[in-house]
N, C-alpha and C positions, 0 to 999 in steps of 0.2 A: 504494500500500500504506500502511496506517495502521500497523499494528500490528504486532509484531518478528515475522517469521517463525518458524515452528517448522522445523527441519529433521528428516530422519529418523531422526535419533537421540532427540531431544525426542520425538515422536512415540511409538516404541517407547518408551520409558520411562513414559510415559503409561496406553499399551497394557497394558504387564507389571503395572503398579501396579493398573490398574481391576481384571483379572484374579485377581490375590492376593485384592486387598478379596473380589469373586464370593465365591472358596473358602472367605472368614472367613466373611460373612455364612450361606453355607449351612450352615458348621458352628453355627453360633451356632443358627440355626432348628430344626438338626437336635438340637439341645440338649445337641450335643459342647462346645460351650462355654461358664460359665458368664458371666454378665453382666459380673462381676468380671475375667473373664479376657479380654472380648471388650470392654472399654472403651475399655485403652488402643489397641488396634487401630481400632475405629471413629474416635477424635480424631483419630490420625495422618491419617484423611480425609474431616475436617471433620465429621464428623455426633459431635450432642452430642443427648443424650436432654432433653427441657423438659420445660414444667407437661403439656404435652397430646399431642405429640410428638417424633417425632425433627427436629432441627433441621440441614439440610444446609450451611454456608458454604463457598461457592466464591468462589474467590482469583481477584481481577481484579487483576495484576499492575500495580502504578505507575497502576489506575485504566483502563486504555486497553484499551478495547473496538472490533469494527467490526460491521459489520450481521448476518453470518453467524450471530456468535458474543451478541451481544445478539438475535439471533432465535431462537437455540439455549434459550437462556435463557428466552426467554415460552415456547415449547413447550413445556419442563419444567417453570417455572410450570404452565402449563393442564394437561396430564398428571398429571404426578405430585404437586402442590401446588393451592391453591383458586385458582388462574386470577391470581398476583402474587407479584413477588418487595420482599424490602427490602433496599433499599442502606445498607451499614453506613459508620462513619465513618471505617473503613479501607480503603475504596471496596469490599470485598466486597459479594459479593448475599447474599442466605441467604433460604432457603427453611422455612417454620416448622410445615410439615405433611407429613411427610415417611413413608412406611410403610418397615418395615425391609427386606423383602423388595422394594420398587424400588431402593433406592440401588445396587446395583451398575450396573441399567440408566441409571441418570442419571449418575452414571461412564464408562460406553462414552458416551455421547452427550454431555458434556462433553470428554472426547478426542478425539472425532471433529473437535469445531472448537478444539481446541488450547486447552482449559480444564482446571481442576482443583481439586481440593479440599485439596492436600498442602499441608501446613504452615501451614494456616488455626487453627489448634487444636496445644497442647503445647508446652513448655518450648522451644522453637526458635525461630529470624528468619520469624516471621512475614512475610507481606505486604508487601511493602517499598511505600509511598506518595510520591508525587511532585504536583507540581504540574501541575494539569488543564489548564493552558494550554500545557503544555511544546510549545515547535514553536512557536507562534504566536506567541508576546508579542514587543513588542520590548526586553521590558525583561530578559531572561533573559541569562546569560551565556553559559551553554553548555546543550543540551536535557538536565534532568535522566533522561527517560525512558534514555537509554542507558549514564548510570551504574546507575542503579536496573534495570535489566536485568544487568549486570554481578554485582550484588549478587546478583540472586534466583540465576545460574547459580551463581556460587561458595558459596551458602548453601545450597542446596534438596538433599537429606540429605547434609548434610557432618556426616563422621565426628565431629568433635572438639565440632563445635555442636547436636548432635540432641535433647542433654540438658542442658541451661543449668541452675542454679538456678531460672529461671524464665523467662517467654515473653520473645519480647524483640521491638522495633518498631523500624525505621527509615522517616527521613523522608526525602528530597532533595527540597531545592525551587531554584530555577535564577537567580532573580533575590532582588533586594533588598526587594519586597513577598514575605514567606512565607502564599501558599494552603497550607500544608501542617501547619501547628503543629509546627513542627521541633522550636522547644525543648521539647513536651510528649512527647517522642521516650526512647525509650531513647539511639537518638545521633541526631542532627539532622545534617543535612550539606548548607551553602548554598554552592553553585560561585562562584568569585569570582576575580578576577586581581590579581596582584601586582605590585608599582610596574613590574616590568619584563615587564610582560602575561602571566607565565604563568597557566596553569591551574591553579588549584587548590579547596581546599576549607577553607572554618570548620568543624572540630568541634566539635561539643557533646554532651554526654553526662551523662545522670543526670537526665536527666524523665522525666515520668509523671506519671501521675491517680493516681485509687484512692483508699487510706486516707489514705495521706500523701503530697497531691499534691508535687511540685520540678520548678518551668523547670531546663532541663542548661543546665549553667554550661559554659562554651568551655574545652576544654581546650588545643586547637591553632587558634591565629588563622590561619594559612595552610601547609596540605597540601598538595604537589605534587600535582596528580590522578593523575598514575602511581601514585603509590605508595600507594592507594587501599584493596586490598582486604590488603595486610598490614598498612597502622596499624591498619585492621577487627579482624585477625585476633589482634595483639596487647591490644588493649581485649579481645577475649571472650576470650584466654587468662586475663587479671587477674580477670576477672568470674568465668569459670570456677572459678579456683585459688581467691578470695577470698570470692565469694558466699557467702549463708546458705543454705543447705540443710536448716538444721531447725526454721523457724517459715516459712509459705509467707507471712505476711505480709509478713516481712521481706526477702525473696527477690530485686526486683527492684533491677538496678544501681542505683538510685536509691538507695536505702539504703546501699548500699555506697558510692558518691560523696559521699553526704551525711556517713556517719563516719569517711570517709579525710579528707575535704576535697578540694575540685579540683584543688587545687595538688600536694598528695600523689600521688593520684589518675591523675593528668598525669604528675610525675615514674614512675611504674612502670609507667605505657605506655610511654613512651618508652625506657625501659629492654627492659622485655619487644619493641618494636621493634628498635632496636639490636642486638640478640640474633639475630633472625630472618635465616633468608635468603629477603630480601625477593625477590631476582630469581625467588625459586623461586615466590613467590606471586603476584607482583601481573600485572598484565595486558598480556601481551606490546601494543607498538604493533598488529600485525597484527589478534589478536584483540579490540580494542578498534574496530577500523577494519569488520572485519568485522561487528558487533556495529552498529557506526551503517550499515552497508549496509543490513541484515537488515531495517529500518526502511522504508527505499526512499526518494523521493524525491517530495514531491508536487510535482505539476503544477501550480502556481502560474500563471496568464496576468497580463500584464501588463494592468491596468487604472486607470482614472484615479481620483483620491481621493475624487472625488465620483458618486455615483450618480442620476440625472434621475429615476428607478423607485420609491428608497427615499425620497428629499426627497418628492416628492408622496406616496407612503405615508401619511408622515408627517405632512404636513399636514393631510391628509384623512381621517383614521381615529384619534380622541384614543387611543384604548386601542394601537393601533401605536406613536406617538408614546411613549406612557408604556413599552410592554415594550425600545421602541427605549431608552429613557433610564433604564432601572432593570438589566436584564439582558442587554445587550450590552457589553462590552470593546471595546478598541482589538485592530485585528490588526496585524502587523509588516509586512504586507505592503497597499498603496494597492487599495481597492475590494472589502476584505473585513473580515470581523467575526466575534470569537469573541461567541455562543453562549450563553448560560447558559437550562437548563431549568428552572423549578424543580417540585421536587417536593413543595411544600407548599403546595396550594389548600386554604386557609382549612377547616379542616372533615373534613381527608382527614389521614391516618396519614404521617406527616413521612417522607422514605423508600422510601415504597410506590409500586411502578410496578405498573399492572394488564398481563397477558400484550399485551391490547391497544395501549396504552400504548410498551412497550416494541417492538413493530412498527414503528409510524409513527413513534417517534424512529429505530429502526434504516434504514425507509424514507427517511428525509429525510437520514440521514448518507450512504446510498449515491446519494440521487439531486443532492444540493446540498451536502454534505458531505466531498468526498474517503474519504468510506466510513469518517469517523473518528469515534469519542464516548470522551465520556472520563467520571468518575463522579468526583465531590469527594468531600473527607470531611465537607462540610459535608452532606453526603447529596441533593445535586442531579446533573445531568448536565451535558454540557458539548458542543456540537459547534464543534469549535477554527477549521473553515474556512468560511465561509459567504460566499460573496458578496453585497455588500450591494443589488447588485439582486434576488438569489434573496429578499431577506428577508422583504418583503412575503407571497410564495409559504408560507413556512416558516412565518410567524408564523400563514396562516391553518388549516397541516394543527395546528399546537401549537392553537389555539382548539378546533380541532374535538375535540381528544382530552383535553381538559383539561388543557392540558399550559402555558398562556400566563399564568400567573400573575405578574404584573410585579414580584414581590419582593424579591429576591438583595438580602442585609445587613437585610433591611427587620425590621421587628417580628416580622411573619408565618412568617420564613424561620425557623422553629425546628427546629436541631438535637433527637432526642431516642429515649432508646433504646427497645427492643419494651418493656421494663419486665414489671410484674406479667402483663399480660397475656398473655406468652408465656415469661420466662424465670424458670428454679426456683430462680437466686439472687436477684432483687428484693424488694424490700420493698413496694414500693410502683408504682402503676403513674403511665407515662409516659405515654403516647399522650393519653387523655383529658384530659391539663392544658395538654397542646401545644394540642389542637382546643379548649377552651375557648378559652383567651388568643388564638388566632389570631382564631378567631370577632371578639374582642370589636376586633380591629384589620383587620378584611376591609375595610373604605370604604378603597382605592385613594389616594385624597387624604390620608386622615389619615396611612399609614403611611409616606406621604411626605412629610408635615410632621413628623411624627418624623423621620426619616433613621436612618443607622445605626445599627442596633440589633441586636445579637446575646446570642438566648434560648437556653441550653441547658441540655438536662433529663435527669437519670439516673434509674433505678427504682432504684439502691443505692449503696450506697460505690464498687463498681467502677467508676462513671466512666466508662461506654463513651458518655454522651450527652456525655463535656467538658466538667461543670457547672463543673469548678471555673475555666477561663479561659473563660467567657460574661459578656458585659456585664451581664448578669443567668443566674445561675446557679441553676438549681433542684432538690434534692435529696430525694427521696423519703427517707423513714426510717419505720420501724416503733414506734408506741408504745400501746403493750398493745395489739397484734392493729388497731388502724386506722391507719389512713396518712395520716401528716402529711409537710410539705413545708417543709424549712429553703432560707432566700432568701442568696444571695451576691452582693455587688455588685464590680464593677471587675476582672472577670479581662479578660482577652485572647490568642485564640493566636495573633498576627499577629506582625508583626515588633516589635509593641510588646509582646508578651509580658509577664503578670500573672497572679497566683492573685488569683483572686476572695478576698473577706474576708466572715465570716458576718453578715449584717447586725442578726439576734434571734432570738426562738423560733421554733421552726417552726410551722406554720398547718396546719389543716386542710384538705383538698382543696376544699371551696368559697369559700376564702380568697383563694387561690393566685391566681386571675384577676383578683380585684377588687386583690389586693394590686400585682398589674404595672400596673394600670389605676391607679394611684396613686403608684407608683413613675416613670412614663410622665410625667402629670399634672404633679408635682414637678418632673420636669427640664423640660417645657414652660416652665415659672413663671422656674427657676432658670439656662437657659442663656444665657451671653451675647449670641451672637444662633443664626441658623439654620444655621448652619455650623458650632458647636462642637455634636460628638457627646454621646451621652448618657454617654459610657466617659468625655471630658473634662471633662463639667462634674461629675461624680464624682471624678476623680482633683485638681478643682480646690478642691472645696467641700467634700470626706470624707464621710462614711455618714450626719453627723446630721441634713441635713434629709430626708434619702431617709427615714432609719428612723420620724423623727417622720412622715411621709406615712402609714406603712405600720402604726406601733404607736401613735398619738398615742391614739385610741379607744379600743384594744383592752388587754382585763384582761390580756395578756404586759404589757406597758409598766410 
């Protein structure tokens, strides 16, 4: 088993919920209820109206999918959307062509394989996101997938949290490298032990993207893990009580951690903690224990470190060799390897899996996979158990479906959101700037003579592509009716954590590519050798010879 069981109770609840949706939408059709009155009902499950349709986002829990329920998924793709879904950077999918009169069927047939759309959309704990390796890596302390299941049961419609000031995200990531951008989190929470090995957690709390990006500052260096979901529950009492509620800009905790101060901030958690009776909330031993069952147990065999199968692969096939050395991981366990898909072939919509596509990945996780995939927020996929003799096998059904793209961190790998072209807050669109720039870095060799490099792109202020911690960040903005594009250099959401800084004016959209292709170029010239990234020879040398790259020419300068 990969993925946390649903029991009968999960189930019914699912059930009851598509059912309601059914009766809203018919009243809505039947024109018993007006738009206005039929909104906030559709967000509560996930469908948000765009430029061109209705947009469905289902909630893929902590990211972690198995073959059923990702085949579920391309069928409702093919059916009821143009035959593809896109994986958002909260690991949802979202569907972007959507008729009113199907959602409630794509609702029974998301319950059917124990999916859902609740709490995708509206002032509530969103999606709770975790680390795609969780289970695998060796470098994790404890698997964050079963606190972060913890989280979705005591959040997903809890009374007190349904109506926040405003939306709110958590992160868990499990080791000391963060896949998950924790501090770009409303609260961040990395599992860690204390000098006398317990379990516990770093809090951080008060990031976020958007207008006014802020990394959350650590309120608590070390949480018992017991006591897990009442410190939770005292942070969103204070957030509650103190939040703004009457400018929606100013609304998320970040703002409010930003003019308490974290120190403050900390202080009246801890207070509003202290207050609680904690035993009444937090998670009995049983139920925690139960909760890592529900998960199951994979079948690990005992094999030796080296594989006879994958080495000659390797030797004999350079494009193996290269996917082996770009988007495979270490596994924790001797004669296996996490997995990285990516889903950004040079050319193609950053994100985007076709119904097809999403098969033969779900096919390969059930035949070579322990039946497991998991979805990044960097918007790729992920199958965490692979045997590295299967790999050879795996790399060539991924060729077949377009799926072997050797990238992960690469140039190419560009985060980036639907933007103009599908959503009715952008300004500007996203996709076509991605598919340029990648275009101009597709030669396999060069994007590997770069090295790390992380591109991410927003269509507006909201932030959903993470421009603002992207090694190169890119931001759509509107002026007078065309779309221009402001560049940011030196963010990061890893565990090095940074907001990018505005490097000059913004460029117009045929700018945008020649200007990364210049930005590239410079760090070539300027890094000290091939193993300082382009994020260091930035944070080493500052913005001015990036910007003289970018504006030495140009009438901004």
């Amino acid at each position: 088993m990969s993925v946390y069981a649903y029991d009968q109770i999960d189930r019914d609840m699912l059930a009851d919920r598509a059912a309601e949706f059914r009766g809203q939408v018919t009243r809505r059709l039947a024109g018993d209820l007006s738009e206005d009155q039929f909104k906030p009902l559709r967000l509560m499950n996930g469908l948000y109206l765009q430029l061109h349709a209705y947009m469905l986002r289902v909630a893929i829990p902590y990211g972690a999918l198995d073959g059923r329920q990702l085949r579920a998924l391309a069928e409702i793709s093919r059916e009821f959307d143009k035959g593809y879904g896109h994986f958002t950077t909260r690991t949802n999918i979202q569907f972007h062509w959507i008729r009113l009169k199907d959602a409630p069927d794509i609702l029974d047939r998301l319950a059917a394989v124990d999916l859902h759309a609740i709490q995708t959309s509206g002032n509530c704990i969103r999606n709770v996101t975790a680390d795609p390796y969780a289970g695998a890596t060796a470098e994790e302390v404890d698997d964050p997938r079963v606190w972060s299941e913890a989280i979705r049961q005591w959040s997903t419609f809890h009374p007190e949290f349904t109506y926040l000031p405003r939306k709110f995200k958590i992160a868990v990531t499990g080791s000391a490298k963060d896949r998950t951008a924790a501090r770009s989190h409303d609260i961040g929470l990395k599992l860690t032990r204390n000098r006398d090995g317990q379990l516990g957690f770093e809090v951080m709390v008060g990031g976020g993207m958007g207008r006014t990006p802020y990394l959350g500052p650590t309120i608590r260096e070390f949480l018992p893990a017991r006591s897990l979901l009442s410190y939770l529950t005292a942070i969103l009492r204070v957030y509650n009580r103190l939040g703004r509620r009457d400018n929606i800009y100013k609304a998320r905790i970040k703002i409010l951690v930003a003019a308490t101060g974290a120190e403050d901030f900390g202080r009246q958690v801890e207070a509003e903690w202290a207050a609680l009776d904690q035993a009444a909330i937090d998670l009995p031993d049983l139920e925690l224990a139960r909760i890592r069952t529900a998960f199951g147990v994979v079948p690990f065999e005992a094999l030796p470190a080296r594989s006879t199968a994958f080495e000659a692969a390797r030797a004999a096939d350079p494009a193996f060799a290269r996917f082996a050395r770009n988007n495979l991981a270490p596994h924790k366990r001797p004669g296996y390897a996490i997995v990285n898909i990516s889903l950004k072939a040079p050319g193609e919509t950053p994100g985007d899996a076709t119904a097809e596509q999403m098969e033969a990945v779900a096919g390969l996780a059930e035949r070579y996979g322990q039946d497991d995939i998991r979805v990044t927020h960097a918007q790729n996929l992920v199958l965490p158990h692979v045997k590295l003799d299967d790999l050879p096998v795996v790399f060539a059904e991924l060729q077949r479906h377009g799926l072997a793209t050797p990238n992960l961190d690469l140039v190419t790998d560009i985060i980036a959101c639907p933007g103009l072209d599908y959503c009715a807050l952008a300004n500007a669109r996203a996709i076509p700037i991605a598919q340029d720039i990648a275009r101009r870095f597709e030669t396999p060799d060069r994007a590997e003579a770069i090295g790390e490099l992380k591109i991410k792109i927003s269509g507006c202020i909201n932030a959903c592509g993470h421009h603002h911690v992207g090694h190169i960040g890119i931001l759509g903005v509107d002026k007078k009716g065309e779309e221009f594009y402001q560049l940011s250099l030196g963010g990061s959401g890893a565990e090095d954590a940074s907001l990018a800084a505005i490097l000059g004016p913004a460029l117009p959209a045929d700018q945008v590519a020649p200007a990364v292709e210049a930005l590239v170029d410079a760090y070539l010239g300027l890094r000290s050798d091939a193993s300082e990234r382009f994020l260091d020879t930035y944070r080493r040398l500052g913005p001015a010879p990036f910007k003289e790259a970018v504006y030495a020419d140009a009438d901004q300068a």
